[in-house]
C-alpha positions as CSV (number, residue, x, y, z in Angstrom):
1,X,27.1,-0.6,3.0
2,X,24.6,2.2,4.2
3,X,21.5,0.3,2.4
4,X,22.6,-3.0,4.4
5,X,22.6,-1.5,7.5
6,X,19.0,0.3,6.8
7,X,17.9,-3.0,5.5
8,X,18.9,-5.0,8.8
9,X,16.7,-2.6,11.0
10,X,14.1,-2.9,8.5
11,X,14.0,-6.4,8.6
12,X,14.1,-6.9,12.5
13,X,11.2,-4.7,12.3
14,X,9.3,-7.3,9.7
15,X,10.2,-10.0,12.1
16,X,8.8,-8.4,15.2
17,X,5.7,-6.2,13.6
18,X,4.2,-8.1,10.6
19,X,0.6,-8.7,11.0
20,X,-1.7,-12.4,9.0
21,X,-4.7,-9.8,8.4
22,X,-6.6,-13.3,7.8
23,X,-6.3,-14.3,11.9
24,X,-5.6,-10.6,12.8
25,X,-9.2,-9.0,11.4
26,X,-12.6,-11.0,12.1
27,X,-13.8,-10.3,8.5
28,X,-17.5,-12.0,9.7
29,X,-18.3,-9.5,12.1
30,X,-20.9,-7.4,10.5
31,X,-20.8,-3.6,9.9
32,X,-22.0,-1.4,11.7
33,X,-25.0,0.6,10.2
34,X,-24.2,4.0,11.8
35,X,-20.6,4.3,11.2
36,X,-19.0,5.7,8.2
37,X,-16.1,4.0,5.8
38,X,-13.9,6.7,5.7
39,X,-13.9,10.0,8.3
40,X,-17.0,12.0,6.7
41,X,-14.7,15.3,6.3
42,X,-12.5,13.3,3.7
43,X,-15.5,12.5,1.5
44,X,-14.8,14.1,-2.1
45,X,-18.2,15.2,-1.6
46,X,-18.1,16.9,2.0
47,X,-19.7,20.6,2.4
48,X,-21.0,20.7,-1.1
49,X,-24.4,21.4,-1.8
50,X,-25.0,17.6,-3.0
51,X,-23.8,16.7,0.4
52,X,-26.3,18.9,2.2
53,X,-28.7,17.1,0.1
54,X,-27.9,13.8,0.9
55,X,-29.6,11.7,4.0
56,X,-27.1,10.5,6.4
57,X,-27.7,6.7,5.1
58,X,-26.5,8.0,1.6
59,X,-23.5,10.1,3.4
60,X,-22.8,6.6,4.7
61,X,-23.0,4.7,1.1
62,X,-20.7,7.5,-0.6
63,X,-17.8,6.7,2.1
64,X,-18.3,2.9,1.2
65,X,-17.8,3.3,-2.3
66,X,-15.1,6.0,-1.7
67,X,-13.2,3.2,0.7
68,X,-13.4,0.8,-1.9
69,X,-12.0,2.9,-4.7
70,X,-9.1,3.6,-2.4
71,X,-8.6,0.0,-1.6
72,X,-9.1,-0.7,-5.4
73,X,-6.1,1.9,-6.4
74,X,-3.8,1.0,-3.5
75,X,-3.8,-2.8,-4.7
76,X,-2.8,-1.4,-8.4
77,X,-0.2,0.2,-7.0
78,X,0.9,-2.4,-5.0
79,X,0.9,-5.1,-7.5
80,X,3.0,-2.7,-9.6
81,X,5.3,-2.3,-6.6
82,X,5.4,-6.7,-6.3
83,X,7.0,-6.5,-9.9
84,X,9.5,-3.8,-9.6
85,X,10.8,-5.4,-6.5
86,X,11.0,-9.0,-8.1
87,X,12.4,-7.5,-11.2
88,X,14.9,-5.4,-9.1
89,X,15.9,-8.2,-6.8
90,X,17.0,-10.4,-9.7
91,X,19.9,-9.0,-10.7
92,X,21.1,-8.5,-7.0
93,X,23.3,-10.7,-4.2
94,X,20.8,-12.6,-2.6
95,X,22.8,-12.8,0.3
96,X,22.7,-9.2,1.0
97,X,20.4,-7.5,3.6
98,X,19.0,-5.0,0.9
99,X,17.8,-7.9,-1.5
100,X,16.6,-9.9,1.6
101,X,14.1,-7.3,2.6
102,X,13.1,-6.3,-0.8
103,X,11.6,-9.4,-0.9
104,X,10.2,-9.2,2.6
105,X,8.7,-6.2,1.3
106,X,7.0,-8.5,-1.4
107,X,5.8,-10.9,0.9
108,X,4.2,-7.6,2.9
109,X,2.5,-6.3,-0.1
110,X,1.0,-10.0,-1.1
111,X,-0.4,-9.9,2.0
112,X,-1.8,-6.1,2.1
113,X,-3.6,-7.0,-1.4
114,X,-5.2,-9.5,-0.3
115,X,-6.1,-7.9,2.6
116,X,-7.7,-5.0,0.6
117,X,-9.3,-7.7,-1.6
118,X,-11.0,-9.3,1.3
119,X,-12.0,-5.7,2.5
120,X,-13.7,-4.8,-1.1
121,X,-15.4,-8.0,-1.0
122,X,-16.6,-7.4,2.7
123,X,-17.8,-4.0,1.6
124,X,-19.7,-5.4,-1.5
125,X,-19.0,-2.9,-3.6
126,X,-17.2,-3.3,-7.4
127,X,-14.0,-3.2,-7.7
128,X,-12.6,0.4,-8.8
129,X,-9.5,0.2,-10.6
130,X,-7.4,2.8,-13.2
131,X,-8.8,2.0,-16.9
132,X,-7.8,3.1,-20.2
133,X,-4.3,4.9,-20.5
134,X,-3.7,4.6,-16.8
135,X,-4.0,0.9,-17.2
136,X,-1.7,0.9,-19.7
137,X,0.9,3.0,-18.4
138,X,0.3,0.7,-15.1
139,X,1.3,-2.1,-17.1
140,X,4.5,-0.3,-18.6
141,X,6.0,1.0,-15.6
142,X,5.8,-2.7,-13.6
143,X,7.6,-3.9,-17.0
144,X,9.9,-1.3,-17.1
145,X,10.4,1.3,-15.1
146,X,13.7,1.6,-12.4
147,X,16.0,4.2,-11.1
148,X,14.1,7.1,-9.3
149,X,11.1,6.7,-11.0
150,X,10.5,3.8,-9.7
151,X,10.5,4.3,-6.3
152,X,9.0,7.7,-6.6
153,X,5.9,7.3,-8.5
154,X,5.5,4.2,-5.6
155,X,5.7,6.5,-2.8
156,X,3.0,9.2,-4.0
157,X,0.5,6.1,-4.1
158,X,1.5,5.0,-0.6
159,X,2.3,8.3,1.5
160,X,-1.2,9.0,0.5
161,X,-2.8,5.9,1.7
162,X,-0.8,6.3,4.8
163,X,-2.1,9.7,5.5
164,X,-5.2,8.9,5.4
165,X,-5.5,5.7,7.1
166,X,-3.6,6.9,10.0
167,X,-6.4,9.3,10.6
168,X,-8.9,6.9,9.4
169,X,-7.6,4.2,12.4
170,X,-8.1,6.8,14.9
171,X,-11.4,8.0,14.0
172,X,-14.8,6.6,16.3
173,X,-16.7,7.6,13.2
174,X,-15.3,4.7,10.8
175,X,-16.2,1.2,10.7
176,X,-14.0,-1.3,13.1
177,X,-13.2,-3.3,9.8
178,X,-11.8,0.0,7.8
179,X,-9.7,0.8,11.2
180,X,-8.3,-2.1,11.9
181,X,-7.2,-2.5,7.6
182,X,-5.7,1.0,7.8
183,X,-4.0,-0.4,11.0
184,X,-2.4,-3.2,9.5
185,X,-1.1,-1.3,6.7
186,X,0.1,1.9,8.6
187,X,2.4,0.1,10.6
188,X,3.8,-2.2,7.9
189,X,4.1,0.6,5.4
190,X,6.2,2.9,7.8
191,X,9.0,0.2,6.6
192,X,8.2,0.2,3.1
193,X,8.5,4.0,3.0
194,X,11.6,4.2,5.1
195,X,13.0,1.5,2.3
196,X,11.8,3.7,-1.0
197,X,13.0,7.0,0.5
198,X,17.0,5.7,1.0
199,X,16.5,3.4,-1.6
200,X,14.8,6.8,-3.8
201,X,17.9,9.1,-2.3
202,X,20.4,7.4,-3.4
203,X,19.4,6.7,-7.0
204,X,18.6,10.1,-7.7
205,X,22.2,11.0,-6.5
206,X,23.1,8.7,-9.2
207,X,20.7,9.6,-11.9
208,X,22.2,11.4,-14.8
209,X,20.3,14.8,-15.8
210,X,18.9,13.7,-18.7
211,X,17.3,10.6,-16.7
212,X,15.9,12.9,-14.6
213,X,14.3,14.9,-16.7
214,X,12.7,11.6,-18.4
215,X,11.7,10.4,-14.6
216,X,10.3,13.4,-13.5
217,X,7.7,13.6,-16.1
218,X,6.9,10.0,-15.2
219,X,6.8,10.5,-11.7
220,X,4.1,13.6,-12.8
221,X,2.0,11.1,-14.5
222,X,2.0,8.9,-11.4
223,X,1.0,12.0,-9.2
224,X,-1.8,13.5,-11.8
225,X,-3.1,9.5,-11.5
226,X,-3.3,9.4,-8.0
227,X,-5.4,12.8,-7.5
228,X,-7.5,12.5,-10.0
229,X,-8.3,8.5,-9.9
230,X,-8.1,8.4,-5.8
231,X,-11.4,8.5,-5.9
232,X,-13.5,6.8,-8.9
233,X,-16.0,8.5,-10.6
234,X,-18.1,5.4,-11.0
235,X,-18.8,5.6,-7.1
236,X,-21.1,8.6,-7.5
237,X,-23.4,6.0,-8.8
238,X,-23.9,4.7,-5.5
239,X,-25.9,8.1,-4.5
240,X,-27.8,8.7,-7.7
241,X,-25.3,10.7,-9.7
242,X,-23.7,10.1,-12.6
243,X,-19.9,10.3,-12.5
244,X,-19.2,13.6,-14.6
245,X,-21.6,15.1,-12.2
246,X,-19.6,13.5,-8.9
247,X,-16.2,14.2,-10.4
248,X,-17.3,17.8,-11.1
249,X,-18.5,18.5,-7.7
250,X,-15.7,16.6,-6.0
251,X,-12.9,18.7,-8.3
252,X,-14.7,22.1,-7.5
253,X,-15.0,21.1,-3.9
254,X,-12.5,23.4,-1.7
255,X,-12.6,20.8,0.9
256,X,-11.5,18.0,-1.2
257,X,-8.9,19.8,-2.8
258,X,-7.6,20.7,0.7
259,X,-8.3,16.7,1.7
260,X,-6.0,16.0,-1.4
261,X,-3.2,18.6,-0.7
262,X,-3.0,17.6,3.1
263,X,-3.0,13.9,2.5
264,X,0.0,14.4,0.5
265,X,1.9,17.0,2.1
266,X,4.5,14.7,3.4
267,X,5.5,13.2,0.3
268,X,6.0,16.5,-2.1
269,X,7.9,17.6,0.6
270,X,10.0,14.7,0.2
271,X,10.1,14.6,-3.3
272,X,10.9,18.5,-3.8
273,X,13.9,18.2,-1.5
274,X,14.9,15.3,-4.5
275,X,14.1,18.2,-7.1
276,X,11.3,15.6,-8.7
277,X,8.7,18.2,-8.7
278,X,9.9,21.2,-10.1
279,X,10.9,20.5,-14.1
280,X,9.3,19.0,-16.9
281,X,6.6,17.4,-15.2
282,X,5.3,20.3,-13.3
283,X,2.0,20.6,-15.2
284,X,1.1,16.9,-14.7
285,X,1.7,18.3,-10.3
286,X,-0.5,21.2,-10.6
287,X,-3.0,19.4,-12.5
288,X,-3.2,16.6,-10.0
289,X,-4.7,19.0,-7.2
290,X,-1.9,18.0,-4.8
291,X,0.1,20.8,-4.6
């Protein structure tokens, strides 16, 4: 089968490109005072008139608390991901490549939280995570959801995080721990998004239309979630505001919204192709800011 053969590669990749962040990162090398935690033109907060007002310690502070809500939603997302893989592989032949690497791709994940985790903790900042309805509909979808909405509402989270990291891990302006992090997780993500795409292909080929119509409001929600909560508005604390006034300046910021739109270019491309955009969950996409 196709998905074997794709699942092979994939896992000769895992064997020779998988990464222990705990030996591979010295997480007790201290940070640097003058670098910042995320490249200063992606802060929500960039060119505004708040930013012009703000020292470049407290530039600094904002991109601490904006890495750490990042961090914060990518290990939600990925410990919905754990489930829906687990849950997926146990109705499958555990012989097969496919199931084999879905469970690789487990192991991956485990390891990228954690990861995270340690990276929150070295950043001492709290830990930012979707609250309310999103953590209820969080807690749904890793119970329930399959078929192209699984995969789909997966990939938003993580073709975002890719984007930005791979810039991120490039940058001389962002701290040697947040480089080396998005590192890590760039190179064993370009697997994991490989996998979702075929995997995300193929079930929409299969997908009746009235599925679809149910998943892509689903895969809305996950979108509207993801550019709206990428960034927490609890973090405008950390400069002095409180978070209606962050959120507001961040969400009327034409910088951001062209942060947002950029970062996930890649994956509404993908996902238009699908037809997952376009259709009843349209409004939940344009009210996201990533189109």
């Amino acid at each position: 089968m196709d998905r074997d053969r794709v699942a092979t590669r994939l896992l000769s990749s895992s064997a020779e490109h998988s990464y222990d962040p705990s030996v591979e990162i010295d997480w007790e090398a201290p940070l640097a005072a003058d670098l910042y935690f995320v490249p200063p033109h992606r802060s929500s907060l960039y060119g505004t008139a708040v930013w012009e007002r703000l020292t470049e310690q407290q530039r600094i502070t904002l991109t601490r608390y904006e890495a750490a809500s990042i961090a914060g939603l990518g290990i939600w997302f990925e410990t919905i991901l754990m489930q829906l893989l687990i849950r997926s592989y146990y109705g499958q032949d555990p012989t097969s490549a496919h199931a084999q690497y879905g469970l690789t791709e487990v192991a991956d994940e485990c390891r990228h939280s954690v990861m995270f985790g340690r990276m929150i903790a070295a950043l001492d900042t709290p830990v930012y995570r979707p609250d309310g309805v999103n953590e209820f509909l969080g807690r749904w979808i890793g119970a329930t959801a399959s078929g192209p909405r699984m995969f789909a509402a997966i990939l938003i989270c993580e073709e975002i995080l890719d984007t930005l990291q791979r810039e991120a891990m490039a940058s001389p302006q962002v701290q040697p721990l947040v480089r080396m992090v998005s590192r890590i997780h760039v190179v064993e993500e370009a697997r994991h998004v490989r996998y979702a795409r075929e995997e995300l292909a193929r079930q929409v080929r299969a997908a009746s239309r009235r599925r679809l119509l149910f998943d892509k409001v689903v895969i809305g929600r996950a979108a509207y979630l993801c550019g709206t909560r990428l960034i927490h508005p609890a973090v405008y604390r950390s400069i002095g505001l409180s978070p209606a006034e962050g959120r507001a300046a961040a969400r009327a910021n034409p910088y951001f919204r062209e942060t947002l739109r950029w970062s996930a270019g890649r994956v509404v491309a993908y996902l238009s192709e699908l037809d997952l955009v376009d259709g009843p969950g349209k409004p939940l996409w344009n009210r996201s800011g990533l189109l």
